[in-house]
DRENNU-755381 format. One record per residue (C-alpha): residue number from 1; y, z, x. Coordinates in pm, 1 decimal, padded with zeros to 6 digits. Layout:
BEGIN
+-----+----------+----------+----------+
:   k :       yy :       zz :       xx :
+-----+----------+----------+----------+
: NUM :        Y :        Z :        X :
...
+-----+----------+----------+----------+
END
This chain:
BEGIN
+-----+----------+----------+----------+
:   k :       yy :       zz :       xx :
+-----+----------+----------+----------+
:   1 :  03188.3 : -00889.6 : -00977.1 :
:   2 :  02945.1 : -00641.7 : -01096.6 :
:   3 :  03060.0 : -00324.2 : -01284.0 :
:   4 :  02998.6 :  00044.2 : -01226.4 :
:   5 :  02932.4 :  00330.0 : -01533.3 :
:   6 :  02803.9 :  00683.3 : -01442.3 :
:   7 :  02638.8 :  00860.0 : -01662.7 :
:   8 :  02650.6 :  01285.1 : -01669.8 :
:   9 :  02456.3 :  01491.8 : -01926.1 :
:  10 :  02595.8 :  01806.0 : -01942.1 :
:  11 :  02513.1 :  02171.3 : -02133.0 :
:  12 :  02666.5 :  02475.5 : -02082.6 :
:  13 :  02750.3 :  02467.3 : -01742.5 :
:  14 :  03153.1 :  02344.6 : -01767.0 :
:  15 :  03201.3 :  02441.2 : -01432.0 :
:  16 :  02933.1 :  02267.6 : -01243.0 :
:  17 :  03060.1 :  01922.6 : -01504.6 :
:  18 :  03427.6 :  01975.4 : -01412.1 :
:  19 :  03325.0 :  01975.3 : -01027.9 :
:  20 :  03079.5 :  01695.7 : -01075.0 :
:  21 :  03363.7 :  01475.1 : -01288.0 :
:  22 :  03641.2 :  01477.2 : -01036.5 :
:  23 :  03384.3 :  01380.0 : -00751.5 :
:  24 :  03346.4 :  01097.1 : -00991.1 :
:  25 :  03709.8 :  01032.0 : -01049.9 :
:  26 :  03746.5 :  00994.6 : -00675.5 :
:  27 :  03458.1 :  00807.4 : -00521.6 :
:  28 :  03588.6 :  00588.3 : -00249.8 :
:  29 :  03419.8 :  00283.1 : -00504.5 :
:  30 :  03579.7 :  00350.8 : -00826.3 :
:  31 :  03417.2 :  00351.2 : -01146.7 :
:  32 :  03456.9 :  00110.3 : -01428.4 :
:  33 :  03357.3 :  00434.5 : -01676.8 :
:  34 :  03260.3 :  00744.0 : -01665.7 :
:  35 :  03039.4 :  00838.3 : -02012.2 :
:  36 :  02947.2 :  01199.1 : -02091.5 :
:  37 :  02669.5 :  01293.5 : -02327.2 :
:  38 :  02752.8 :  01680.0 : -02430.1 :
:  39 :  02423.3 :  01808.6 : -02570.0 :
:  40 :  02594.9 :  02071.7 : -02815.7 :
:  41 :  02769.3 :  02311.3 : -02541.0 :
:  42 :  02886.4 :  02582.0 : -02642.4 :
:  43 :  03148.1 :  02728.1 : -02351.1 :
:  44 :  03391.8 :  02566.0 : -02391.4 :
:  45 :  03284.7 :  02257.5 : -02272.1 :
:  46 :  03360.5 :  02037.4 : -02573.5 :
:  47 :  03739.9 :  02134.1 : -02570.0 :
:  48 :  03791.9 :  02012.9 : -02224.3 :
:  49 :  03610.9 :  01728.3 : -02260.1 :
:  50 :  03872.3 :  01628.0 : -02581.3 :
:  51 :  04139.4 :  01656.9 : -02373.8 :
:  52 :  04028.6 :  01413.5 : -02125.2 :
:  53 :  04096.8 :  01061.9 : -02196.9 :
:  54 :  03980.3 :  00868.2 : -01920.4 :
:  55 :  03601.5 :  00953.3 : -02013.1 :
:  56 :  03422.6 :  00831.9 : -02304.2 :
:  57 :  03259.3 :  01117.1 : -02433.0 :
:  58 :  02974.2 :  01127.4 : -02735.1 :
:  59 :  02907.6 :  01516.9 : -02835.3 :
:  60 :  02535.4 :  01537.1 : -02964.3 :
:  61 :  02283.8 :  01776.5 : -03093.4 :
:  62 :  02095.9 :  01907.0 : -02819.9 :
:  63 :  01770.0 :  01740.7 : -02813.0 :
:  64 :  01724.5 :  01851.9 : -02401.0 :
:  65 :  01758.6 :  01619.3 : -02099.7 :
:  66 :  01548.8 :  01333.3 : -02212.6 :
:  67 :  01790.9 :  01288.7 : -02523.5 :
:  68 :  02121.9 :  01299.3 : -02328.0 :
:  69 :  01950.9 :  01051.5 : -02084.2 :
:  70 :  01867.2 :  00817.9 : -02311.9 :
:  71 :  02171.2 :  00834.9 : -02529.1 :
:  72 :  02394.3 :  00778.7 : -02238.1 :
:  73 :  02124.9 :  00482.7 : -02100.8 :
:  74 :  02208.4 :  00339.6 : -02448.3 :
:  75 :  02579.4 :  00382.3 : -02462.9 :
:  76 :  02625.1 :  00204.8 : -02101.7 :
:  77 :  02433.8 : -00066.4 : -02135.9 :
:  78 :  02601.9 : -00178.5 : -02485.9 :
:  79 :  02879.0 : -00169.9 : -02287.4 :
:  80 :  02771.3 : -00455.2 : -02089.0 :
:  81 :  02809.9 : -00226.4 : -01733.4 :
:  82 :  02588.2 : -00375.9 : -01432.5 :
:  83 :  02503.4 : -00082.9 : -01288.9 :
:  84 :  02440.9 :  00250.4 : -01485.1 :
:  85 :  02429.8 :  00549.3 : -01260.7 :
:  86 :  02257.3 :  00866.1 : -01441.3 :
:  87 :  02295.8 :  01257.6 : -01315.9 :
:  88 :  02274.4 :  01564.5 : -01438.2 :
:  89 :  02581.1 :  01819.5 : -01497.5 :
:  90 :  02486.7 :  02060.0 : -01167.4 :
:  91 :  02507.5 :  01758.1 : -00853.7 :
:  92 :  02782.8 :  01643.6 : -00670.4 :
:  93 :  02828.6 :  01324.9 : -00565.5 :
:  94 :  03022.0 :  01275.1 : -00196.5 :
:  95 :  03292.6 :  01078.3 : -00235.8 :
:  96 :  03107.3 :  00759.0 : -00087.8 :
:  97 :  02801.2 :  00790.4 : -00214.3 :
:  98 :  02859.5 :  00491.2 : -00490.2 :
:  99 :  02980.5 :  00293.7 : -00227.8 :
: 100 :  02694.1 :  00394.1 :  00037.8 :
: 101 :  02460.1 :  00293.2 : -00209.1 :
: 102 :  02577.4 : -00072.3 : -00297.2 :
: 103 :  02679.0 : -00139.3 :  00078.6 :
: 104 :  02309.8 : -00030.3 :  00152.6 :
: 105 :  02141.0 : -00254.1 : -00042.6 :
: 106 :  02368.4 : -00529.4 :  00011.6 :
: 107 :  02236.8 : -00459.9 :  00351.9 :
: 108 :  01871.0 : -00553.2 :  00206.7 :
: 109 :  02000.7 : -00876.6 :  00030.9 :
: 110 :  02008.0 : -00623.8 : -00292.5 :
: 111 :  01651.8 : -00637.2 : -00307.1 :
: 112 :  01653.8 : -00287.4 : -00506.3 :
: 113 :  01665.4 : -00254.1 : -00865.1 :
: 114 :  01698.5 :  00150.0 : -00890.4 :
: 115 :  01863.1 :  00359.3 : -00608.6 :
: 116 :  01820.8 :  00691.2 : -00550.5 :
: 117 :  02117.2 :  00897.9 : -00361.2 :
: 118 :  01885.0 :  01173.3 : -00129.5 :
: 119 :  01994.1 :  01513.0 : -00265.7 :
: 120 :  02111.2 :  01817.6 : -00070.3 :
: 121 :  02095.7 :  02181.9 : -00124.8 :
: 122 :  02430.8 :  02344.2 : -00109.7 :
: 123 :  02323.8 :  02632.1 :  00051.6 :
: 124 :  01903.8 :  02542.7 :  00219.7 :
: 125 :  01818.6 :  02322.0 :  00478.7 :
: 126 :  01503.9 :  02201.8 :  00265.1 :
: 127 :  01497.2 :  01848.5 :  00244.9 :
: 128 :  01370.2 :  01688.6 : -00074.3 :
: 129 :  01091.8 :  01505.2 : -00085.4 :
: 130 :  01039.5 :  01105.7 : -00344.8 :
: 131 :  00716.8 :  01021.2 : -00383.5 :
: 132 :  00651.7 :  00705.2 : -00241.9 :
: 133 :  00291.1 :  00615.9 : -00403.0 :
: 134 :  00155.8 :  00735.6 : -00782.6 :
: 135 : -00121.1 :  00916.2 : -00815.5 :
: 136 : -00323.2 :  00883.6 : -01188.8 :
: 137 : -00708.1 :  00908.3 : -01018.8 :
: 138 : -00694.6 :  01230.0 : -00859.8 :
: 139 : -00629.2 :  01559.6 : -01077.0 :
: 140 : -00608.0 :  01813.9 : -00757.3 :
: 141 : -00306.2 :  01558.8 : -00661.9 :
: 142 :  00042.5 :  01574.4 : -00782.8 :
: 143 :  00107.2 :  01248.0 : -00997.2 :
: 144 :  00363.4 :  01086.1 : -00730.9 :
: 145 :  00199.9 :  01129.1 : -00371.3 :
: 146 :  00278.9 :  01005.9 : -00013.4 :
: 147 :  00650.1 :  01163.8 :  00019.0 :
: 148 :  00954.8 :  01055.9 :  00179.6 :
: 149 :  01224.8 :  01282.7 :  00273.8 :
: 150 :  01556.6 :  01183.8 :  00507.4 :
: 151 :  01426.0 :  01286.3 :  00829.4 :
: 152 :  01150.7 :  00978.7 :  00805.2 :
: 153 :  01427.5 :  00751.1 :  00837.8 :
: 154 :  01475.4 :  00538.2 :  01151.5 :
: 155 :  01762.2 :  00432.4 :  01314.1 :
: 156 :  01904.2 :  00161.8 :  01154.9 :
: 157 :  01688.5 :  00219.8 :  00825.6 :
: 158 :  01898.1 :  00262.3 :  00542.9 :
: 159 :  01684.4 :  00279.0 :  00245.3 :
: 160 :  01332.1 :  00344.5 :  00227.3 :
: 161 :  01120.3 :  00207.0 : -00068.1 :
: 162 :  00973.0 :  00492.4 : -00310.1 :
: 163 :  00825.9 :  00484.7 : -00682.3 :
: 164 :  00914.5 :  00831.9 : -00828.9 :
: 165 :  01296.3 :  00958.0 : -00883.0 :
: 166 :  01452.7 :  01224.9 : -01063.0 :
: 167 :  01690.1 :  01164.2 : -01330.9 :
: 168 :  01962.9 :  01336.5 : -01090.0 :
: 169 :  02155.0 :  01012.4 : -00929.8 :
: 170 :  01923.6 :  00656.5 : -00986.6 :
: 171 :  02178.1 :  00397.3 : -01029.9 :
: 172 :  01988.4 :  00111.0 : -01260.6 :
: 173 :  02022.5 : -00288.7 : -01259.3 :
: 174 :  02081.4 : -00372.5 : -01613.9 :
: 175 :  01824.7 : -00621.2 : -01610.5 :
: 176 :  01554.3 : -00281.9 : -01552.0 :
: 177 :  01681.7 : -00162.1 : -01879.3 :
: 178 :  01654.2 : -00491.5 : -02088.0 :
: 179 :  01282.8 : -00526.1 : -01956.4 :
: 180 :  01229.6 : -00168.9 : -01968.9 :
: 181 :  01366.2 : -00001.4 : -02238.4 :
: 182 :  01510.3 :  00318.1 : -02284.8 :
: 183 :  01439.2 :  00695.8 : -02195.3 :
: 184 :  01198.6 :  00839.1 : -02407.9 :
: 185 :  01379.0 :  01137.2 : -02571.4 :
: 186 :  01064.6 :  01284.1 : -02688.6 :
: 187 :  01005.6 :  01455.9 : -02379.4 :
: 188 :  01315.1 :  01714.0 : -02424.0 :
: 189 :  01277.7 :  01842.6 : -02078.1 :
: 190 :  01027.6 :  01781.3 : -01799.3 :
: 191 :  00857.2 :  01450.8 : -01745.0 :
: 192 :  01083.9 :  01230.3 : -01914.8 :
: 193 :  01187.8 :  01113.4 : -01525.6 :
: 194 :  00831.3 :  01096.9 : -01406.0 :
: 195 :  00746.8 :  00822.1 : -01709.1 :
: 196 :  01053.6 :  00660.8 : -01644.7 :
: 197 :  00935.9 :  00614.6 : -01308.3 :
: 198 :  00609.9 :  00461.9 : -01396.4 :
: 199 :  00711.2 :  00244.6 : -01630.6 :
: 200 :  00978.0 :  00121.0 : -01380.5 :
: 201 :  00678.3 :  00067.4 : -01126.7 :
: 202 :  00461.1 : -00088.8 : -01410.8 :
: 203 :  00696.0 : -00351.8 : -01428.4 :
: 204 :  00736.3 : -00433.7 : -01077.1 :
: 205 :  01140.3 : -00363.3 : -00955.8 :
: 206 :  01182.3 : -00193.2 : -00653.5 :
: 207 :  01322.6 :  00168.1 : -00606.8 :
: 208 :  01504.8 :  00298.6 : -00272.4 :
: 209 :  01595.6 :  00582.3 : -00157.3 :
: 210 :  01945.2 :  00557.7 :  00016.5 :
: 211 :  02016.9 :  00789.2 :  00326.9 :
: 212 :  02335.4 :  00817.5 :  00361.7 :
: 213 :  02421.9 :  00841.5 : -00051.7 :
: 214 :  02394.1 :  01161.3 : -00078.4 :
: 215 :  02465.9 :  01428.4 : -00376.8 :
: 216 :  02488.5 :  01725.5 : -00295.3 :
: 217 :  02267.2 :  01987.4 : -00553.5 :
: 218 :  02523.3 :  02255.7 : -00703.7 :
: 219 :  02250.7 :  02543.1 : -00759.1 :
: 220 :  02059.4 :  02714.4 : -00574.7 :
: 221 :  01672.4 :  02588.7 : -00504.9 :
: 222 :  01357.3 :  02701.1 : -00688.2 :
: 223 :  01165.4 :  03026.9 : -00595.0 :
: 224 :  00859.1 :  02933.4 : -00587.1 :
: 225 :  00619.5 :  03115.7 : -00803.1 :
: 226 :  00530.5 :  03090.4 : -01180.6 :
: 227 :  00770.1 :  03020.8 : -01404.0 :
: 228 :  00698.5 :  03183.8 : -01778.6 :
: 229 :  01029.1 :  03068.9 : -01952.2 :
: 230 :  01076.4 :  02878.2 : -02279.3 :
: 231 :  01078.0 :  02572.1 : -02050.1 :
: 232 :  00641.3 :  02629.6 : -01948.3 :
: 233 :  00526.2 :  02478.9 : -02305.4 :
: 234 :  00708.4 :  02148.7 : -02173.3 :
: 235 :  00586.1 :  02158.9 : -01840.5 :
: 236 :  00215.0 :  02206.6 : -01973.8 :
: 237 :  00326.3 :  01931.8 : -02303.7 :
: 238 :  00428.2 :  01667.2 : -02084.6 :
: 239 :  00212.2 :  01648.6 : -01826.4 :
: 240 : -00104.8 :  01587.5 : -02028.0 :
: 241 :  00116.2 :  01308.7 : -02216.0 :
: 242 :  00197.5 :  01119.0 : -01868.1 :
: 243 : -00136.3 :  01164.0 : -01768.8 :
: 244 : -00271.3 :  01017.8 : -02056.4 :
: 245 : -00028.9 :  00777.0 : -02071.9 :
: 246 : -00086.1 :  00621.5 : -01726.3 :
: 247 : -00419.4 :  00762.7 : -01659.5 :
: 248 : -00706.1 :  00803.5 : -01832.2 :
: 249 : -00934.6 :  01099.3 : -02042.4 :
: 250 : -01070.6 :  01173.1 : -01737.2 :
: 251 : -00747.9 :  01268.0 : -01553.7 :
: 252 : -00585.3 :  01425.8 : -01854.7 :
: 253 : -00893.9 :  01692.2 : -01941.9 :
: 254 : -00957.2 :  01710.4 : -01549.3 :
: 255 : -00573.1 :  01788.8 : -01441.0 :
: 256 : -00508.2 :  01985.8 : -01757.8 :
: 257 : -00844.1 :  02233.2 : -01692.4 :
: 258 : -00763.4 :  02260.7 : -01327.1 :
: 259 : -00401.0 :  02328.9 : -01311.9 :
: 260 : -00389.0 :  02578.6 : -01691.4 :
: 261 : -00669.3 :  02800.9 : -01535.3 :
: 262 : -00485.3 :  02852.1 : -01184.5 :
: 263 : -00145.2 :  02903.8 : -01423.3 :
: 264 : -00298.0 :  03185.2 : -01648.9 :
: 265 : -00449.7 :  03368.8 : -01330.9 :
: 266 : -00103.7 :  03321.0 : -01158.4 :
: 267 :  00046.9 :  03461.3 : -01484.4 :
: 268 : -00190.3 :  03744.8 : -01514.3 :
: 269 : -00127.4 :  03830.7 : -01134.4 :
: 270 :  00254.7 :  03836.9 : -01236.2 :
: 271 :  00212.2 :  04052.3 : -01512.5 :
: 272 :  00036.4 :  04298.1 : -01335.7 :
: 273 :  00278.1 :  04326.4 : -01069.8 :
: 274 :  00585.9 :  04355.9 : -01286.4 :
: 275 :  00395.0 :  04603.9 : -01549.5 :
: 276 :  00434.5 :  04340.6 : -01810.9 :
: 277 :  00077.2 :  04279.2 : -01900.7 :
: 278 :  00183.0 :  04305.3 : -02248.7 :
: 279 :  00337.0 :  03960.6 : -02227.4 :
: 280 :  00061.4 :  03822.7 : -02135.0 :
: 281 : -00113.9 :  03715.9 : -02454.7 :
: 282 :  00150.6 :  03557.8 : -02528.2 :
: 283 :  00206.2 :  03330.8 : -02257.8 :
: 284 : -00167.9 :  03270.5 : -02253.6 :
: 285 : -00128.5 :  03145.2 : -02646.2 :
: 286 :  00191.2 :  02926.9 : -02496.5 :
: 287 : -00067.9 :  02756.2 : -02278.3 :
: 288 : -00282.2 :  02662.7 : -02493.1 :
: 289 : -00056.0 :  02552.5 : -02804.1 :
: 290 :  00102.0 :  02344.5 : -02501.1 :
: 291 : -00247.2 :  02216.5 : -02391.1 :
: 292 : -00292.0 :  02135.1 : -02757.4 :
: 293 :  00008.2 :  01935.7 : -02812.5 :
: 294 : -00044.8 :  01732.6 : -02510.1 :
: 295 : -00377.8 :  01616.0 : -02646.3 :
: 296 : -00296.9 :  01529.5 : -03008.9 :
: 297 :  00074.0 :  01362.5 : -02887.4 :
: 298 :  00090.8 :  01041.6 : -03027.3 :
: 299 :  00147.4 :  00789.6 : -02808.2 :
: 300 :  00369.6 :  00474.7 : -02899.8 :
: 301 :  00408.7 :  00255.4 : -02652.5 :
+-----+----------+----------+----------+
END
């Protein structure tokens, strides 16, 4: 019989973890574990989370994302689990959704190695969109193309076959991590689901995206616009790295030029109309130290 671990990485939000945990605690499949990786919270969060003694709990430096992912990747598969289930603090899973997704691709003859639980805004009627084909050719392209969304599903379809996922809900075969390997923490934020995905894809298992699992996303969606946060030097970072990565020069200089220039125009237009042109020099500088980095990150494969 296989066995079941969920993963949650968790910072600063105790709220969104404590809502996410008990949807855990009662999923219609149980768990074998639940295994929190607490990157260095500092509301409270690490009290609670001592007091609870049905989770196994590791309390970390916070290295971002891509170092709680792969620590808690590592600390479920030592355990021997089956099935390792990774999600960040702010989703909530419906009570069924484990079992939705193992009944569905018993349904298949478990022909899936990764399954993806479709996501759902609390509060929009936006669907969200898996990328269903990679893209490392064309630079005016996002890098996973050819989306698939709910709404394409038929009838009686109950998982449709994609290549991209976000680290918020794939549930891995232990026998993608032993050929895989591990998250690459180096990332911190951004990116670190996108080469995941690839590498998953490089070495031919099969991902699905489950209908009816569904998690249901805790905060609200993303205005769209710029975003000139500490978080745009890893946006800029990574990208060139997965595009060098699974591309080639011609992708990475071509991608990088195209998207930075439309950036720092959107970024002067937004300084302008907030009166913050003052900024600007400095997010232009963020840009290119970001553009920089991206092109001298050595890669180890």
């Amino acid at each position: 019989m296989n066995t079941y671990a969920a993963v949650v990485v968790t910072f600063n939000r105790l709220a969104l973890l404590q809502k996410c945990i008990d949807s855990l605690r009662n999923q219609t499949k149980p768990l074998d574990a639940i295994i929190v990786i607490n990157n260095s919270s500092t509301d409270g969060t690490q009290q609670w989370l001592d007091t609870q003694a049905d989770l196994i709990v590791f309390h970390q430096e916070n290295g971002g994302g891509a170092a709680g992912f792969y620590r808690g990747m590592k600390e479920a598969y030592v355990r021997n689990y089956d099935w390792i289930w990774m999600m960040d603090d702010d989703v909530d899973p419906l009570l069924n959704c484990l079992e939705e997704m193992i009944s569905s691709n018993a349904y298949y003859q478990n022909q899936f190695d990764v399954l993806q639980p479709d996501r759902k805004f609390f509060n929009s009627e936006s669907e969200w969109q898996y990328g269903s084909k990679f893209n490392f050719r064309n630079p005016f392209m996002p890098e996973a193309t050819t989306p698939v969304k709910s709404s394409d599903f038929q009838d009686k379809e109950k998982i449709k076959t994609i290549v991209s996922f976000p680290f918020e809900g794939p549930m891995f075969s232990r026998k993608v991590i032993e050929k895989v390997g591990w998250v690459d923490k180096r990332y911190f934020i951004f990116y670190d689901d996108t080469d995941y995905s690839a590498r998953v894809f490089n070495a031919g298992f099969k991902v699905g995206l489950v209908r009816d699992a569904i998690m249901t996303k805790m905060i609200n969606p993303p205005v769209n616009g710029i975003s000139v946060d500490w978080k745009l030097y890893y946006r800029i970072r990574n990208q060139i790295i997965i595009d060098r990565k699974f591309g080639n020069p011609y992708i990475a200089v071509s991608r990088a030029a195209y998207t930075n220039i439309h950036r720092v125009l959107a970024i002067g237009k937004l300084s302008l109309r907030k009166k913050t042109f003052s900024a600007f020099p400095e997010h232009v500088s963020t840009v290119a130290r970001a553009m920089r980095d991206g092109f001298t990150f050595k890669l180890v494969e």
